[in-house]
DOFI-308570 format. One line per field, with one value per residue (C-alpha): x, y, z. Coordinates in nm, 4 decimals, padded with zeros to 6 digits. Layout:
xx	X; ...
yy	Y; ...
zz	Z; ...
! end
This chain:
xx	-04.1004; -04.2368; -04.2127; -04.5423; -04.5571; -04.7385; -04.8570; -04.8943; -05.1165; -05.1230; -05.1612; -05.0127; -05.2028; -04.9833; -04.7268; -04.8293; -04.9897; -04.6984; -04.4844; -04.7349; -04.6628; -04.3281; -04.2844; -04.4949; -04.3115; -03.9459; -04.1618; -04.2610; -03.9087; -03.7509; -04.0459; -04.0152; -03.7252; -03.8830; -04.1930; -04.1338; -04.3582; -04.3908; -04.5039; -04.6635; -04.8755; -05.0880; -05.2501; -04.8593; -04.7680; -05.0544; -05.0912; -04.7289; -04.7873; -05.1697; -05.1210; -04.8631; -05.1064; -05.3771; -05.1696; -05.0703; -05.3799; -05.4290; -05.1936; -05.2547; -05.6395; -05.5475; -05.3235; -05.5426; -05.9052; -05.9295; -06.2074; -06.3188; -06.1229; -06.2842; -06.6458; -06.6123; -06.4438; -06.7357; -07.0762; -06.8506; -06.7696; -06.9847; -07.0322; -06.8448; -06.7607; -07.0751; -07.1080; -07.0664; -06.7712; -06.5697; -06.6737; -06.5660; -06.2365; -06.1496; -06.2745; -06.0908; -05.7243; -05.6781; -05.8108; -05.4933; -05.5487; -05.6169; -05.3660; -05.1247; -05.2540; -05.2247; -04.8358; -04.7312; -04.9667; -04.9658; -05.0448; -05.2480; -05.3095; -05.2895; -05.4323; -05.3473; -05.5431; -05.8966; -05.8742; -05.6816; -05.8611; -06.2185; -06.0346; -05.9371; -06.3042; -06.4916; -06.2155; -06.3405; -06.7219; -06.6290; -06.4222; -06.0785; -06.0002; -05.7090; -05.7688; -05.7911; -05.6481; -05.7356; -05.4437; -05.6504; -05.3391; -05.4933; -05.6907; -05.9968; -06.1843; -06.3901; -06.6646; -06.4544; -06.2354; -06.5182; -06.6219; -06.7857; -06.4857; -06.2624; -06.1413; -05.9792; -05.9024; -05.5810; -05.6533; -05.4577; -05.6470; -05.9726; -06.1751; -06.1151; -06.2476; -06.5367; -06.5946; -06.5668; -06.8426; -07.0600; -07.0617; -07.1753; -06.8176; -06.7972; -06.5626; -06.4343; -06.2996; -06.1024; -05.7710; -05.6227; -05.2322; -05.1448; -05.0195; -04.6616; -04.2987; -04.0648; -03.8049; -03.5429; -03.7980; -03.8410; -03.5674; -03.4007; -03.0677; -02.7653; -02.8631; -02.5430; -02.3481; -02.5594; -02.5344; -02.1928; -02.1977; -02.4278; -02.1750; -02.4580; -02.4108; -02.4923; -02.7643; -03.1611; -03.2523; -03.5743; -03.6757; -03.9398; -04.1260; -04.4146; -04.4246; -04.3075; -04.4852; -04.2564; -04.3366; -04.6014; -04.5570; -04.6851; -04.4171; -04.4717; -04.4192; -04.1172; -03.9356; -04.0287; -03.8339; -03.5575; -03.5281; -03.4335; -03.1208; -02.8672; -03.0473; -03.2372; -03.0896; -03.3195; -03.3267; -03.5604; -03.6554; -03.8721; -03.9398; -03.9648; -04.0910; -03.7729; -03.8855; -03.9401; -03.5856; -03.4614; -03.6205; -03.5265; -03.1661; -03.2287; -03.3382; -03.0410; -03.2302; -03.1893; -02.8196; -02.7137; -02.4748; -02.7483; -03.0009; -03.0011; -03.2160; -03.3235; -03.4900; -03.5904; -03.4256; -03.3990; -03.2347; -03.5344; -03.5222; -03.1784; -03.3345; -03.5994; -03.3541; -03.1177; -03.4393; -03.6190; -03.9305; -04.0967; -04.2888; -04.5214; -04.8065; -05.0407; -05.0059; -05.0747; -04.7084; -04.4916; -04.6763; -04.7060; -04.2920; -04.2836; -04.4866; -04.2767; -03.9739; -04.1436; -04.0502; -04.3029; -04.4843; -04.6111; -04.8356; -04.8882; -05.2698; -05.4161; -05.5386; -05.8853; -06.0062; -05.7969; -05.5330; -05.8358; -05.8654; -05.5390; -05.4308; -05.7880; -05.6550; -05.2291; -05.3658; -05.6441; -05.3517; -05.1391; -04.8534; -04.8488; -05.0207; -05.1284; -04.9548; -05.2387; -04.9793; -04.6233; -04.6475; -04.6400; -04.2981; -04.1941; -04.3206; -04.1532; -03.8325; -03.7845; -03.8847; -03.6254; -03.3255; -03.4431; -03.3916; -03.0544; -02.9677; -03.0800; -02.9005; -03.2428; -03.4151; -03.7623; -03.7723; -03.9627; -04.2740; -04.2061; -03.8915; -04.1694; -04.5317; -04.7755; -04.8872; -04.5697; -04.6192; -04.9344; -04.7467; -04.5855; -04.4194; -04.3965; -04.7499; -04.8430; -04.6330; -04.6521; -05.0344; -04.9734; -04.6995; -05.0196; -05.2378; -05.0356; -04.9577; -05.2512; -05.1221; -04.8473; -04.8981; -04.8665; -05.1068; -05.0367; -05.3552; -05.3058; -05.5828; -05.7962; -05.6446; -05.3354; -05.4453; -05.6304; -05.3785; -05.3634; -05.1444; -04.8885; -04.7367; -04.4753; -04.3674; -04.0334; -03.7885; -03.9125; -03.7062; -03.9314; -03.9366; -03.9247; -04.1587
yy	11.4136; 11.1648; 10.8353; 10.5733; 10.3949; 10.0558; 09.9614; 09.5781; 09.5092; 09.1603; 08.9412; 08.6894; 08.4217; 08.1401; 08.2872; 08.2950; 08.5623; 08.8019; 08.5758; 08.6514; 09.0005; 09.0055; 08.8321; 09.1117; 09.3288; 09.2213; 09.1459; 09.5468; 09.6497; 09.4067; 09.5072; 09.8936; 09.9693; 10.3263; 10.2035; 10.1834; 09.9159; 09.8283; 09.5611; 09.5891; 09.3089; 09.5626; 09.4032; 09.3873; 09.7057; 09.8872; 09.5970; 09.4890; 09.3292; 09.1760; 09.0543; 08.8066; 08.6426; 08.6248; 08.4766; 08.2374; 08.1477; 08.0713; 07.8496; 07.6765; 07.6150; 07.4716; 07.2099; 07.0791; 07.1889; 07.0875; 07.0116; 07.3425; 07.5336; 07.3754; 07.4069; 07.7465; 07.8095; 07.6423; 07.8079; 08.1290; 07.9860; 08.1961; 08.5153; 08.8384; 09.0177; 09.2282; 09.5552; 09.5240; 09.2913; 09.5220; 09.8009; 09.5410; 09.4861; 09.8508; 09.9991; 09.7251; 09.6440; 09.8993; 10.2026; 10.3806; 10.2769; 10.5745; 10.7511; 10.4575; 10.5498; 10.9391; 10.9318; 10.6739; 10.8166; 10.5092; 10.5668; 10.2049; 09.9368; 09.6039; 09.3264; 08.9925; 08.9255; 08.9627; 09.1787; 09.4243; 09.3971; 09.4845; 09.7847; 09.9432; 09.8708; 10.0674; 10.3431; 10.3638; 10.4047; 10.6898; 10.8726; 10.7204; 10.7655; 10.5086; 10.2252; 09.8948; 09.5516; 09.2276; 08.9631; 08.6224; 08.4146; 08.0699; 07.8161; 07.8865; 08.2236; 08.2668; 08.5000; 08.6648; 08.8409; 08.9781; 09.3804; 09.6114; 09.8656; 09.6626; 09.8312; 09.4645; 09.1251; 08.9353; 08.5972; 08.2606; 08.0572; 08.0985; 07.8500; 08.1195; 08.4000; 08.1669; 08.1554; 08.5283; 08.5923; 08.3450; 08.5210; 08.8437; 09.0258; 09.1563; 08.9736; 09.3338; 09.3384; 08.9919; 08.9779; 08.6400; 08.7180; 08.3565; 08.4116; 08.5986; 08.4446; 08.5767; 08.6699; 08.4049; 08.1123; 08.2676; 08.0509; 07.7426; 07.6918; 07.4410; 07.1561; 06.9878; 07.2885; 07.3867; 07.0579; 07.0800; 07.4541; 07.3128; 07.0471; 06.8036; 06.4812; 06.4164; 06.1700; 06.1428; 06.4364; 06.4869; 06.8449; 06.7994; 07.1206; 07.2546; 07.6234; 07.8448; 07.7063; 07.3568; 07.0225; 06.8189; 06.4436; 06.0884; 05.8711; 05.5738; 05.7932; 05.9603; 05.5945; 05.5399; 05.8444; 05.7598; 05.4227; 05.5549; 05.7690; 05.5468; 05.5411; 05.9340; 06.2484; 06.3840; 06.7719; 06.8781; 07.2176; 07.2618; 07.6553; 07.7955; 07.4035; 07.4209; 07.1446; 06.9014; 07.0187; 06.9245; 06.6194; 06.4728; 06.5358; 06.2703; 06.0421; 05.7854; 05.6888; 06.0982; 06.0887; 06.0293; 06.1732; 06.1873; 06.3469; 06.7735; 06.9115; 07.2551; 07.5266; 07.8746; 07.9532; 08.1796; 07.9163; 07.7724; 07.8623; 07.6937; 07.4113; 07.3127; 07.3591; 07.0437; 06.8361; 06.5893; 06.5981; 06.7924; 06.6695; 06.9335; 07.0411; 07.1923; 07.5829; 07.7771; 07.9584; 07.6883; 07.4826; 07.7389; 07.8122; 07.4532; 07.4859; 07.7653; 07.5449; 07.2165; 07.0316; 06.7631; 06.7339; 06.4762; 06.6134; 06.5892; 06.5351; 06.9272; 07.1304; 07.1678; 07.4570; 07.6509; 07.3721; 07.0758; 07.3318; 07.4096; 07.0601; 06.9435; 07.1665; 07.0695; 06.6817; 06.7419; 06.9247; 06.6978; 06.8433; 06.5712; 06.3672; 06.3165; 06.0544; 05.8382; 05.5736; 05.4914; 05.3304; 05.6497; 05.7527; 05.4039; 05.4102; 05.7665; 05.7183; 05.3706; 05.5313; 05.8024; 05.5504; 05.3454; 05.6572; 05.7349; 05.3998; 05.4108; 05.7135; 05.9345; 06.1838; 06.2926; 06.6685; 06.9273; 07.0076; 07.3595; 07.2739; 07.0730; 07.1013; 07.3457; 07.3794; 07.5589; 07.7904; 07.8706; 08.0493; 08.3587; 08.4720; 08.7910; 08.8343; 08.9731; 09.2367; 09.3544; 09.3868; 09.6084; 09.8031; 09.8473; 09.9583; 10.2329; 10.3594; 10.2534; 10.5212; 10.3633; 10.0222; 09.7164; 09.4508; 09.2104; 09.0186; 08.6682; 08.4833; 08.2572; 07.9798; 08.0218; 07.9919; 07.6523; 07.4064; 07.6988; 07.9273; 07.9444; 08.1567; 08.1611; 08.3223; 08.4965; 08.7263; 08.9213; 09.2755; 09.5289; 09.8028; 10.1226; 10.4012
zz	-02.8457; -02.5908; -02.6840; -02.6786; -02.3587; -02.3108; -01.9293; -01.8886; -01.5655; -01.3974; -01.0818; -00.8999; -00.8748; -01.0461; -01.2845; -01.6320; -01.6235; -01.5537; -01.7641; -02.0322; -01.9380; -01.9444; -02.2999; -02.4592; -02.3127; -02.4366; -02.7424; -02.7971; -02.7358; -03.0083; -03.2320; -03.1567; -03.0035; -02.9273; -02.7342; -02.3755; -02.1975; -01.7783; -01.6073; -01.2899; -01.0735; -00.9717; -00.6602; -00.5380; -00.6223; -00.4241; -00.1055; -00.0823; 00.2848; 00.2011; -00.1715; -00.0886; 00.1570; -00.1104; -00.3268; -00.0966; 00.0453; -00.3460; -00.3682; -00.0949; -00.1814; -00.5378; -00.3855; -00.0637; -00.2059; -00.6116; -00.6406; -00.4298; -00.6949; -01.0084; -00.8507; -00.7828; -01.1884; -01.3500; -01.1470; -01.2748; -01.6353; -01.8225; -01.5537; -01.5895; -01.2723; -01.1766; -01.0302; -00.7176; -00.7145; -00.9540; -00.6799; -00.3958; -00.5756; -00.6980; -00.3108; -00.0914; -00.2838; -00.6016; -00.4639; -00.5875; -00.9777; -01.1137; -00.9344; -01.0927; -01.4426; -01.3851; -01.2735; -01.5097; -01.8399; -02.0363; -02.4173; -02.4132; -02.0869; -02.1474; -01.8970; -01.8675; -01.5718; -01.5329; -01.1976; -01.3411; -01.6499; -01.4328; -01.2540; -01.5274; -01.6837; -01.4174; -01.5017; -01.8104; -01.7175; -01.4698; -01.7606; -01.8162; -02.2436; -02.2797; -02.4773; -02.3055; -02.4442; -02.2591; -02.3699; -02.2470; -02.1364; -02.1856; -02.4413; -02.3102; -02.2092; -01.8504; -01.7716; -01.5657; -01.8755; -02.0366; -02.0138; -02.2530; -02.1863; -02.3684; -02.6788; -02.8043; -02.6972; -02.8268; -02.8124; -02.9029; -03.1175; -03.3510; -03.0883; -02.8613; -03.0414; -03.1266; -02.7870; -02.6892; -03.0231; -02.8698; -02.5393; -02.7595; -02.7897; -03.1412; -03.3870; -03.5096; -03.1611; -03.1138; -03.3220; -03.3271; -03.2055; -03.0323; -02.6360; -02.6683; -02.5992; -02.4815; -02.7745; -02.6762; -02.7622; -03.1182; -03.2527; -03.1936; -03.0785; -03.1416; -02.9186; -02.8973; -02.8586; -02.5893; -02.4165; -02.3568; -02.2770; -01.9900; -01.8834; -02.0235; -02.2011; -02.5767; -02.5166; -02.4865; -02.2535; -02.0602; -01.9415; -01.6183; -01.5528; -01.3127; -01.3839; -01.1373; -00.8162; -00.9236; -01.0288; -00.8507; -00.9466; -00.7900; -00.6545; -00.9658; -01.1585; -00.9939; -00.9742; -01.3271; -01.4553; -01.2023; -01.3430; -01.6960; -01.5704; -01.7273; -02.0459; -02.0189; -01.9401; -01.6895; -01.5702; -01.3234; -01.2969; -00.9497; -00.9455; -00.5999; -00.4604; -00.2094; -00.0138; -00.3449; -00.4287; -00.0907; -00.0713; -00.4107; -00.2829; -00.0043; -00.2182; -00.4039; -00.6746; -00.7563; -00.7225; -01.0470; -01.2920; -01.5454; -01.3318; -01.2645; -01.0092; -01.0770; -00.8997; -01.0613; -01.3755; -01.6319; -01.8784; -02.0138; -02.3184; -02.3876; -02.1601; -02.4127; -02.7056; -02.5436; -02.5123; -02.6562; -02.4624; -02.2158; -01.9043; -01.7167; -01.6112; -01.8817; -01.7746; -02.0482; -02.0665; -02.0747; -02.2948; -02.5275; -02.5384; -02.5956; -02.8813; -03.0390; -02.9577; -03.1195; -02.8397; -02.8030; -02.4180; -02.2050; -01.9257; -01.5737; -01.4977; -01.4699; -01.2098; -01.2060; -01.4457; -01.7259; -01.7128; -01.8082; -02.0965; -02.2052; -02.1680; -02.4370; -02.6787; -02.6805; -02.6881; -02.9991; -03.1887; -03.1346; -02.9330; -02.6601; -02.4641; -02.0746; -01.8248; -01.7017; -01.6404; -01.6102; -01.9431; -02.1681; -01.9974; -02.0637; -02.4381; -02.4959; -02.3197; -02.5448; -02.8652; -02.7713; -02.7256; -03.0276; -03.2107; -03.1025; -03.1580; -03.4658; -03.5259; -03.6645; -03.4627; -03.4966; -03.6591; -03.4466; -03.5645; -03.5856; -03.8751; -04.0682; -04.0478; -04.0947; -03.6925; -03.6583; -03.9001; -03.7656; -03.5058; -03.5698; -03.2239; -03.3434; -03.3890; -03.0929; -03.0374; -03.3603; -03.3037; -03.0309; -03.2115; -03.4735; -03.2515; -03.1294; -03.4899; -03.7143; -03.9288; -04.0321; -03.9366; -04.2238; -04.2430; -04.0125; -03.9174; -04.0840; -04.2695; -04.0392; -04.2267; -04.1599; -03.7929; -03.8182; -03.6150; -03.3023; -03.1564; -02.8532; -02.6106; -02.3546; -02.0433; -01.9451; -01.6735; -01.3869; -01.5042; -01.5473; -01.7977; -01.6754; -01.8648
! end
């Protein structure tokens, strides 16, 4: 008997999007074992010379033109992708989707990008039968997600499915599910045990993230960290920013024995369990394994667009809070020393208060593993209550499942 298979579809531009991928997909297997899932970055997989210049091109743009970036997100807020675009798109870089679909026969496709998601949409209108999912990978929904081919939408938070129902999408086809982790963030581990594991000391630790394009920070703020070394345990994870990570070794006020510089990593998990705090920019992945972990954040000023939004929503809940001055690293790092001297750490919110328990990381791949069997399926769509504080999500590895 075949077994289900699930095909996850993505892009590349930033990385939580595949990340999100990737979690559901470890998710599914450790759900049900017998489902077989894939990701693919589907502009990748059919341009592998031209989609790597796209992406960086991208890149590029958000860093020199911001402003360029958040003008063009907000005339397009509330637009979905016409006609001719999705024709544009499907014609000039995924002309091959359908032969994609017909060699890999996927039981279900689930996008978590909105190229992808428009592809597969206009598949749909000229025939295709497989049920669509759109997993929307951030606080906040754009035009851009939204198509009338779209069998369901798993969304994060109640304010989000608010916001697809006031755009017109049916509320019998939203299902609150929270953005998916990867398994390894679904519990906690030892911190001090992991610590030393790590060759790390026993003492106030900061994690510094920037996603996986690396951490983009002023200099005051740089020296302000730096100054805390002999007090704060600082690790620095930089993601693919080589030449931060180069230059940061230059530096002396970086050469300390309390101080790790980091560049990709697939540790993160056990990262955020030996922390204390969290400093990064407010991308909805790694804010959203954060969340799981109950690891409060401090964030980097966003990047025009979904990160403005995402970073609204982790501040009115009450997960962290954003550095407009060196002050609120000074305040934190103190109240973290005071504590140890005190000998009392603050519990994580996810040990003691309901806006952990608002998030169940299972949730969304047990939605999916519903969907595929609704014969057999329990119930496993929580009351809106139980969702009132929000929901997270979190990114993960880069191994692909094969079908």
């Amino acid at each position: 008997m075949r077994k289900p298979r699930v095909l996850l579809l993505s892009e590349g531009f930033g990385t939580g999007h595949t990340q999100a991928a990737h979690a559901l997909a470890h998710g599914i297997k450790k759900v049900s074992p017998h489902v077989h899932s894939r990701v693919i970055e589907l502009g990748k997989f059919l341009n592998p010379t031209v989609a790597p210049l796209i992406f960086t091109a991208y890149r590029k743009t958000l860093s020199v033109q911001p402003k360029l970036v958040s003008l063009l997100y907000r005339t397009q807020y509330n637009k979905s992708l016409n006609g001719f675009t999705k024709l544009a798109l499907h014609r000039i870089f995924y002309t091959q989707t359908a032969q994609v679909i017909a060699q890999l026969r996927p039981d279900i496709v689930i996008c978590t990008h909105p190229f992808p998601n428009a592809v597969i949409s206009r598949l749909k209108r000229q025939g295709l039968k497989i049920p669509l999912y759109t997993l929307i990978t951030d606080y906040d929904v754009h035009g851009t997600w939204i198509n009338p081919e779209v069998n369901r939408y798993l969304v994060s938070t109640p304010q989000v499915k608010g916001m697809l129902e006031d755009r017109g999408v049916p509320s019998s086809q939203i299902q609150i599910t929270g953005i998916p982790v990867h398994p390894d963030f679904w519990e906690n581990g030892d911190k001090v045990k992991l610590r030393e594991e790590m060759g790390l000391r026993n003492m106030p630790t900061a994690l510094l993230m920037g996603g996986g394009w690396g951490l983009s920070f002023d200099e005051e703020h740089m020296k302000a960290l730096a100054s805390w070394a002999d007090r704060v345990q600082l690790v620095f994870c930089l993601g693919s920013n080589q030449k931060m990570i180069d230059r940061m070794k230059e530096i002396p006020c970086f050469q300390h024995p309390n101080i790790r510089i980091l560049g990709y990593t697939r540790e993160v998990s056990k990262l955020m369990d030996v922390s204390d705090v969290l400093i990064t920019k407010p991308g909805g992945m790694t804010c959203t394994e954060a969340m799981a972990k109950g690891l409060p954040m401090l964030f980097i000023p966003p990047h025009p667009g979904q990160e403005e939004e995402n970073c609204e929503y982790f501040v009115q809940a009450g997960h962290g809070r954003i550095i407009d001055s060196a002050d609120v690293i000074t305040n934190c790092f103190q109240e973290l020393c005071d504590e140890q001297q005190q000998g009392t750490t603050t519990p994580r919110r996810n040990d003691q208060t309901e806006q952990a328990a608002a998030y169940d990381p299972t949730l969304c791949a047990q939605a999916v593993h519903d969907l595929l069997f609704p014969a057999t399926s329990e119930v496993t769509a929580p009351s809106l209550e139980r969702f009132k504080a929000g929901i997270t999500a979190r990114p993960l590895s880069s191994t692909r499942l094969p079908l």
